[in-house]
Structure formats: C-alpha cells, structure tokens
C-alpha positions in Angstrom: 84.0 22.4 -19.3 81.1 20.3 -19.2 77.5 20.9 -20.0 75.3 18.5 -18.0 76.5 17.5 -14.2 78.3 14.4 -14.1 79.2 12.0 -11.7 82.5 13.4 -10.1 83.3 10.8 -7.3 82.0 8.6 -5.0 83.5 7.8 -1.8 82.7 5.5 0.9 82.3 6.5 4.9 82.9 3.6 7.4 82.8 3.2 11.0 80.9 6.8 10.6 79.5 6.4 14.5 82.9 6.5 15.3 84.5 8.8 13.4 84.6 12.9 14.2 87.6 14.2 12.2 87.6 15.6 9.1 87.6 13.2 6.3 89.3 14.2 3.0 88.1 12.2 -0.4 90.8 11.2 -2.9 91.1 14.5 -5.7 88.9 14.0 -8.7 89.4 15.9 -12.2 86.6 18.3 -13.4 87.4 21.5 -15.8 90.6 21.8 -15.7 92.0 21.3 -11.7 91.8 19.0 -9.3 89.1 19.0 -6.3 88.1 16.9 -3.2 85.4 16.8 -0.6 85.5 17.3 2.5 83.5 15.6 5.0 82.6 16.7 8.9 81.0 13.6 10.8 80.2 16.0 13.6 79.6 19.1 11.3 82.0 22.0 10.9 79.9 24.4 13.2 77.0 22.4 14.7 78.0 18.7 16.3 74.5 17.9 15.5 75.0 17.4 11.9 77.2 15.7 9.0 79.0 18.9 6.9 79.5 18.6 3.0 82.0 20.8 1.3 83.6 21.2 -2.3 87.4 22.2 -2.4 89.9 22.3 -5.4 92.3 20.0 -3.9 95.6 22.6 -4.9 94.8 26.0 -5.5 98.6 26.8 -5.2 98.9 25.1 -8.5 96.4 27.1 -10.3 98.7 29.9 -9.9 96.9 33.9 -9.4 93.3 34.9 -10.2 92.3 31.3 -11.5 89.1 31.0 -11.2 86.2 28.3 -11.4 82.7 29.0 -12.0 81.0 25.4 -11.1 77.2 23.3 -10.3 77.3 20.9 -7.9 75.4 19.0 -5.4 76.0 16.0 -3.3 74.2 12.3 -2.8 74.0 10.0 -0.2 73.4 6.5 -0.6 73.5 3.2 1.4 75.4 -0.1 0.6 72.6 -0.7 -1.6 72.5 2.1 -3.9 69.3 3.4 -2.2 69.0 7.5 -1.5 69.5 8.4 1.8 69.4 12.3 1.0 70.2 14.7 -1.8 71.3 18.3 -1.5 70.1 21.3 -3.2 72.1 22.4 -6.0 74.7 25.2 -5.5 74.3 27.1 -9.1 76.8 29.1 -10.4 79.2 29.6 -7.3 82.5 31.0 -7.6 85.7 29.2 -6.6 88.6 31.5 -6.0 91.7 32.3 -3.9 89.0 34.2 -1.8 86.2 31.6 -1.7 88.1 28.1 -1.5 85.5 25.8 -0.1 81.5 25.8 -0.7 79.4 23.4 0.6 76.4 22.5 3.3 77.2 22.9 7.0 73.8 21.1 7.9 73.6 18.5 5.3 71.9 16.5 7.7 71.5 15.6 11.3 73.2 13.1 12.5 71.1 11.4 14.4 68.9 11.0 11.3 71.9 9.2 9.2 73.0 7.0 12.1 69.2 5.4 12.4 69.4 5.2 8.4 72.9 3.5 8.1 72.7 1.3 11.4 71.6 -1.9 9.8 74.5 -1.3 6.7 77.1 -1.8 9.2 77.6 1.8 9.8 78.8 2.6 6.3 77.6 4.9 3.3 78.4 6.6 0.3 78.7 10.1 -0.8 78.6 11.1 -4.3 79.4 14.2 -6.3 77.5 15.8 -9.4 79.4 18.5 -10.7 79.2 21.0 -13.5 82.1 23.3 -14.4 80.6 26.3 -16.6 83.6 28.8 -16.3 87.1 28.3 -15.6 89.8 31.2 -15.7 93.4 29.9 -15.7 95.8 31.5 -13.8 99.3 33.6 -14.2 101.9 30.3 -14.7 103.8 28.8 -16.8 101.5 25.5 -16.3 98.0 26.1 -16.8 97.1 22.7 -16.0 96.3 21.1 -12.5 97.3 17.8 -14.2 100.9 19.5 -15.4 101.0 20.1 -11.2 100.1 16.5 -10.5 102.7 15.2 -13.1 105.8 17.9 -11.3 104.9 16.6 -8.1 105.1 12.7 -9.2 108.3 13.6 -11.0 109.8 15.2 -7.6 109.7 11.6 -6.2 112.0 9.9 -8.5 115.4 10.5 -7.1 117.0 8.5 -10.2 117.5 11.2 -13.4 117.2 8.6 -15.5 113.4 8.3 -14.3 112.8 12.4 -15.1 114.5 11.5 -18.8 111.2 11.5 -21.6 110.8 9.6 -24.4 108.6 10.6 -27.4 106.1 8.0 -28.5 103.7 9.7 -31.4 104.0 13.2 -29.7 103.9 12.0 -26.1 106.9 12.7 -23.8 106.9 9.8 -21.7 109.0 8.1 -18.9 111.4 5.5 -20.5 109.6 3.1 -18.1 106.2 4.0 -19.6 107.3 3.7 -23.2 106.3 0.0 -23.9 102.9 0.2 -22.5 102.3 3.7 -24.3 103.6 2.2 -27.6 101.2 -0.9 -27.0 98.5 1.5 -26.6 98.6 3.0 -29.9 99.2 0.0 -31.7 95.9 -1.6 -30.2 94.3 2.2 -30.7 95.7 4.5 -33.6 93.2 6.4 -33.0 93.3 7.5 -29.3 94.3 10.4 -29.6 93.1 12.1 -32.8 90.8 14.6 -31.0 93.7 15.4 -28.4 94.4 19.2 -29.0 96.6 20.4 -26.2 100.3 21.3 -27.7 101.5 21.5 -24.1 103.8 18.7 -23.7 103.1 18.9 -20.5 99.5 18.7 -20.2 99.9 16.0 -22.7 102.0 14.2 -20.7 100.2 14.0 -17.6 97.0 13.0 -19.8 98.9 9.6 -20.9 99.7 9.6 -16.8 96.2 9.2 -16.0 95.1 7.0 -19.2 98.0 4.4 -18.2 96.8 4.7 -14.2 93.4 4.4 -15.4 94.6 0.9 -17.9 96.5 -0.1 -14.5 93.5 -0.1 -12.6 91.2 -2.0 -15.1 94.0 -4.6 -15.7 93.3 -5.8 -11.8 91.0 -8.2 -11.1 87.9 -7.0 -10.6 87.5 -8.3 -6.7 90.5 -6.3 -5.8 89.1 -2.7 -7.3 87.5 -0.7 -4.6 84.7 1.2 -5.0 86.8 4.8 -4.5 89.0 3.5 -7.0 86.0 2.3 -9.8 84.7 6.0 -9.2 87.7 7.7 -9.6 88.1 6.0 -13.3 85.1 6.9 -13.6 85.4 10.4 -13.2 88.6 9.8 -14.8 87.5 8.8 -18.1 84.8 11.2 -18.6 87.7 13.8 -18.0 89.7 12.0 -21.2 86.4 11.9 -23.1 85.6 15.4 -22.5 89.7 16.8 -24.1 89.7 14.1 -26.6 90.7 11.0 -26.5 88.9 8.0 -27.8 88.1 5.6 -25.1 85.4 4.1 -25.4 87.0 0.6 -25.0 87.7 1.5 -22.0 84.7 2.7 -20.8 83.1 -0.4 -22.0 85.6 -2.7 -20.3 84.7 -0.4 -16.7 81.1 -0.9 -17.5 81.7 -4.9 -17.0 84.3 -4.5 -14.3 81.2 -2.7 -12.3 78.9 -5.6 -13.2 81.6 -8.1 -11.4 82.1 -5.8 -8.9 78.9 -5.2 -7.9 77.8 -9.0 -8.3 81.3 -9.9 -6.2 80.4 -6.9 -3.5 76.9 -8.6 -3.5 78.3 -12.1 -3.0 80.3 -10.6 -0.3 78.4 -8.7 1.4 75.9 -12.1 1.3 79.4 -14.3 2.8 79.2 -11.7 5.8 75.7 -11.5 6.6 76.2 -15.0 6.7 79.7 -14.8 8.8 78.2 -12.3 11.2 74.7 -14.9 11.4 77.5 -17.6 12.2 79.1 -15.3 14.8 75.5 -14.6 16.1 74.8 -18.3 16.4 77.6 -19.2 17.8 77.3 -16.3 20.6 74.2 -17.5 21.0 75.0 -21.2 21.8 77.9 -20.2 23.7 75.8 -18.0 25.6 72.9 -21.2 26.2 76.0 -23.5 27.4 76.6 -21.3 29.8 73.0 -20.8 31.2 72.2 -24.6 30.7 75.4 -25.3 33.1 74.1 -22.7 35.6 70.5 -24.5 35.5 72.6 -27.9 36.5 74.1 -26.2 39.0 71.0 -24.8 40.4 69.3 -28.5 39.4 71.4 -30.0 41.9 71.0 -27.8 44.5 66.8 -28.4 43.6 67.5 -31.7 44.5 69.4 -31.2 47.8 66.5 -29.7 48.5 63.9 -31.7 47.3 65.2 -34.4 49.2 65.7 -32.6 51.9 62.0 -31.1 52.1 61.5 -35.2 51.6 63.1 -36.1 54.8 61.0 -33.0 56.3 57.9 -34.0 55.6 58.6 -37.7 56.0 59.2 -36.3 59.6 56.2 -34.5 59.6 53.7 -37.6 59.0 55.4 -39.2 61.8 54.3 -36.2 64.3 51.1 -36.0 62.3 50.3 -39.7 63.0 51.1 -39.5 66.8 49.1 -36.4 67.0 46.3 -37.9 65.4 46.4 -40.4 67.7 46.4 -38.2 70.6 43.9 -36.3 69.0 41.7 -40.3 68.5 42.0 -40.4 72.6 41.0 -36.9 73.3 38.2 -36.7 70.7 37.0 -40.2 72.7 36.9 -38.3 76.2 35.2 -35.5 74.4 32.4 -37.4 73.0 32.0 -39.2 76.7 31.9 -35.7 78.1 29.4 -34.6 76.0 27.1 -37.7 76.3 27.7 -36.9 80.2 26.9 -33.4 79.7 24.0 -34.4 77.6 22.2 -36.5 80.1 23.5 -34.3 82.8 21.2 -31.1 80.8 18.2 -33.5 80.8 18.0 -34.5 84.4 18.7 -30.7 84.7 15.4 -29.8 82.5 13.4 -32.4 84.1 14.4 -30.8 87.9 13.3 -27.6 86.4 10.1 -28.6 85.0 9.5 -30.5 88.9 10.6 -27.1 90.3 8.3 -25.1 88.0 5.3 -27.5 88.8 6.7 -27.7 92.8 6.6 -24.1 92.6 3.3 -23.5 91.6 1.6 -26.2 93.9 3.2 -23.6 96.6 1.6 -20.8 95.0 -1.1 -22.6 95.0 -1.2 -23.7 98.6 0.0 -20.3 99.5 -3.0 -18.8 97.9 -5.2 -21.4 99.7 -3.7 -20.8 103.1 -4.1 -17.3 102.7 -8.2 -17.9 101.6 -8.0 -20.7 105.1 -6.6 -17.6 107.1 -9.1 -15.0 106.2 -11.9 -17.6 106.7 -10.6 -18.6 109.8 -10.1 -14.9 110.8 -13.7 -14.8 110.2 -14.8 -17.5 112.4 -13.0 -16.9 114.9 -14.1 -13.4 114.9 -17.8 -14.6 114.6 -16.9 -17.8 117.8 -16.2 -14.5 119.7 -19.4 -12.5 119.0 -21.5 -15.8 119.8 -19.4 -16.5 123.2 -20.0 -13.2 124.5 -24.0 -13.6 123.8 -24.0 -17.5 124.9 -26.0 -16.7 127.6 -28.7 -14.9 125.5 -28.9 -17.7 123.1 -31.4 -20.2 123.4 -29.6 -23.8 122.6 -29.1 -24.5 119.1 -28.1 -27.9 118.7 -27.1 -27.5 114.8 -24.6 -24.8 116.0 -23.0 -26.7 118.1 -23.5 -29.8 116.6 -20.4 -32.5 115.9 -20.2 -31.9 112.6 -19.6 -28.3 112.5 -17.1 -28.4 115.7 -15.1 -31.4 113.6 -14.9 -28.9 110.3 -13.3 -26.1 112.8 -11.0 -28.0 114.2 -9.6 -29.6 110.9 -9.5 -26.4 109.4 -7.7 -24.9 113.1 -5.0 -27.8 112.4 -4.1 -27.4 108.3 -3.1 -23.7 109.5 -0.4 -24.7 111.9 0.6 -27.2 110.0 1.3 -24.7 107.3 2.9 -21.7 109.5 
C-alpha cells in the first residue's frame, strides 16, 4: 500500500477523432492486483464527452470479498508534456465485487479535446495517479494478483518441461529463466534482502516482472514505447514498494527516458519536417497543375488576341472609308450652311424692306385718309358755294388759278390711291 499517489500508467490515444470504441490500457500493478483504464472516446452515457474509468483488470483472481480501498485521479497531456486537463480526486472509494469500475463519465467534452490535440496529430496521453490505502485479500489459495498473472502465463506452455522450477537463492524459477536470474544476483547480492513474501508463488511472479522489466531496459532505447517506459515505471515502484533493491534499475530507466524523450523529439522534429515535405510537394504538384491550365488558357488568350487583332484591323479599314464619307458629307454641310447663311441675311434684309415698306403704307394710308376727310370737306363746302353762286358777288381769289390747280391735284392723288 502506498502513502503518496504515484504515477500508475500512462497510455497514449491516437487517431482519437476517429476512434469511438472502448479503449482498454495495458494492466498496471498497485497494492496488491492488477488494474486498467478504460477509456470512452464518445463517453459511456453522453457522445458529447471523453469517459475515464478505473477497473482492477481480474477481479476473478482476487477470489471473494477482496476488497480495495484506493485515491486516484487522472491527467491529460499533449505530445509535449503540457496539461490538457486534470480530474478531481476520487478519495477513498471502494473497489469491490459490487462496485468494479469508478471513474468520470464527463471528463471532458469532446469537442474541447479535439480543438486542443488537433495540431499534435490527433494524439494524447492519459495518465494515472493512484493511491491504494486499504486492500482486503480475498478467500483463495493465491492472495496475489501477480500469483494469477504467473498461472495464466504458465497455462501457455504446452511443454512440462517449461512448468518444471528451479530454485536459485529461494526463487522457483523456469529452467529457461535460471541463467539470467543467477546473473542477477551475482551482479546484485542484495536484491532481494528486504523481499518478505514466503509465498513461492508470489515470489515467483516478482522475479517474472523484475526479468520483463530487465528485458525491456536491455532494448534499445528507440524501440521502447512510451506504454512500455510507463509500465516499468509503474513496475518498479511496485518492486520498491515489497522489497527489492533496484535502484540500478531505476537509474538505468531514468536515462532510457532521457534518450527516449530526446529520440521522440528528434522524431517527432524528422516528421514535422516529412509532413512540411509532403506539404511542399502537394503544394508544387498542386502549382504544376494550375501553371499548365494558365498555358492552356494562355493559348487560347492568344487565339483571341489575335483574333480581336484581325477585328479591329477590319475596323480601321471601315473607320477610314467612313471617315471619308463622313470628309464629303461634312463638305456639303458646310456649303449648305454658308447657303443657308446668306440665304437668312437676304431674308433679314427683305424683312427690314418689308417693315420700312410697311410703314410707308401706314403712312400713306394715314395720309390718304387725312386727303379724304379734307376733300370731303371741300367738296362739301364747292357745294354750299354752287348753290349760292348767284348770290355771290365775283371773287376772283376764289376762283383764282391757283386755288382750282391745288383742287384738282389733290382730286387726282385720291384716285390714284383707291
């Protein structure tokens, strides 16, 4: 049982946009079983959200009324190692035949994740913090999850030499496993002074997971994944925490994670750069293409071009003839309007002679019209001196030449007139 949380597992999501099954982690030690998370892309009740949950990974194997009393709460990180999220801690919840699986049904929308992962190629990581404060073993004659783990690995060997043990310093063993345990202890006397368990059967499936655990560390460091680095992880702290010295070991994982991470860094670097190649290369592909249909569609500018060329060649042609025609016509205009010019100023001058011919009648009119009453007059007063001619002495001023002459002119202008 631990006292602080520790870091349980960490597992790694890809292609999460794509996924929507369940996703089960690999099974990770902590007080005294095994456990596992599993993880809903599309929630376990609401589609709308990624669902969290903490399950011992065989409660079969624990046999009846185990129990595990246990802290936990979950992380999410990008490629990076930067926080995406961190969920409240479930304290002291009960893990049972009747309560199996505890977790978050809305750890967090999933719309929310997809904007925070899209530019880490759809990928993330989950990590476990787990604190086991109470465990209860169940009725069996194996107490152990790891005694489970070991039964079910010895189930595969058909072979009955492979299920025969060997002891190496109190350590049943696989014949197959005895040089590499025997190497161990030579290097390490003292791996497992602290070890307490008399169950040869717990203590054999603790050298089971010490030997995976030198396996894995013995690879080179490129070919460790990240689920696999965590799980010695977790791994180790489990050793630590029931005895066994191995500190070596968790100094040698310590610079496996440096190259790793460096390596993952240098990789992840290479496909940035791969995938700006790829983008490039679409890209140029992608400008081929348009620069081809801009020659096609060059060409056919030029058709054109020369075409509209030919057109408007044509065009000045007709333009010049018109304009010529247009020379001639403007010609007759200007003639007609120098015509119609001197044409209006014989008109004005027969208009001013009208208006001046015009009032000379008026004038003569008026004059004729003074003639007629005057003559009106004398003849009026000729008649009123005939009929008293005989009473009238002779006057020979009013009959005189001069004043018969005046008569007569005056007698002649008004026939002339009417």
């Amino acid at each position: 049982m631990g006292t602080q949380f520790r870091k349980a597992l960490t597992l790694t999501v890809t292609n999460f946009s794509q996924k929507s099954s369940p996703i089960n982690s690999p099974p990770f030690p902590s007080g005294g079983c095994d456990w596992y998370i599993k993880v809903y892309p599309k929630g376990s009740v609401d589609d709308n959200y990624l669902s969290l949950f903490l399950s011992p990974d065989d409660p079969k194997s624990l046999g009846l009324n185990w129990k595990r009393r246990a802290n936990f709460y979950f992380v999410l990180l990008n490629q990076s190692g930067k926080e995406l999220h961190r969920t409240p801690e479930i304290g002291d919840q009960v893990f049972c035949d009747d309560s199996l699986s505890w977790g978050f049904p809305q750890t967090l929308p999933r719309k929310k994740l997809l904007d925070k992962i899209f530019l880490d190629n759809d990928r993330f990581n989950i990590e476990i913090y787990i604190k086991v404060i109470e465990v209860v073993e169940g009725y069996h004659m194996f107490p152990a999850s790891f005694t489970n783990k070991l039964l079910r690995s010895c189930l595969e060997y058909p072979d009955k030499s492979e299920k025969e043990t060997v002891d190496v310093n109190g350590f049943h063993v696989l014949s197959s496993q005895v040089t590499s345990v025997k190497q161990i202890f030579e290097e390490h006397p003292d791996i497992a002074e602290d070890f307490r368990s008399k169950n040869q059967v717990v203590k054999t499936e603790y050298m089971n997971v010490l030997l995976r655990v030198i396996q894995t560390m013995a690879k080179p460091p490129q070919s460790i994944s990240e689920t696999e680095l965590s799980n010695v992880h977790s791994e180790l702290t489990e050793l630590m925490e029931v005895g066994f010295k191995v500190e070596w070991l968790k100094t040698k994982l310590e610079e496996v994670s440096v190259e790793l991470k460096k390596a993952n860094a240098d990789g992840c670097r290479i496909q940035q750069l791969e995938e700006h190649v790829k983008n490039l290369e679409l890209t140029v592909s992608d400008l081929k293409a348009e620069l081809d249909k801009e020659k096609a569609k060059s060409t056919s500018d030029t058709a054109k071009f020369l075409s509209l060329e030919d057109t408007l060649s044509d065009l000045k042609t007709e333009l010049g003839k018109e304009k010529a025609k247009n020379a001639s016509a403007t010609d007759k205009f200007l003639l007609l309007k120098e015509t119609y010019c001197d044409l209006k100023v014989e008109l004005d001058k027969e208009k001013a002679k009208s208006t001046r011919a015009a009032a000379k009648v008026l004038s003569l009119k008026e004059t004729l019209s003074d003639l007629k009453v005057e003559l009106d007059q004398k003849i009026e007063n000729s008649a009123t001196s005939t009929a008293n001619v005989l009473s009238w002495e002779d006057d020979d001023d009013l009959f005189s030449h001069t004043n018969c002459l005046g008569i007569q002119q005056k007698t002649n202008a008004y026939k002339r007139i009417n």
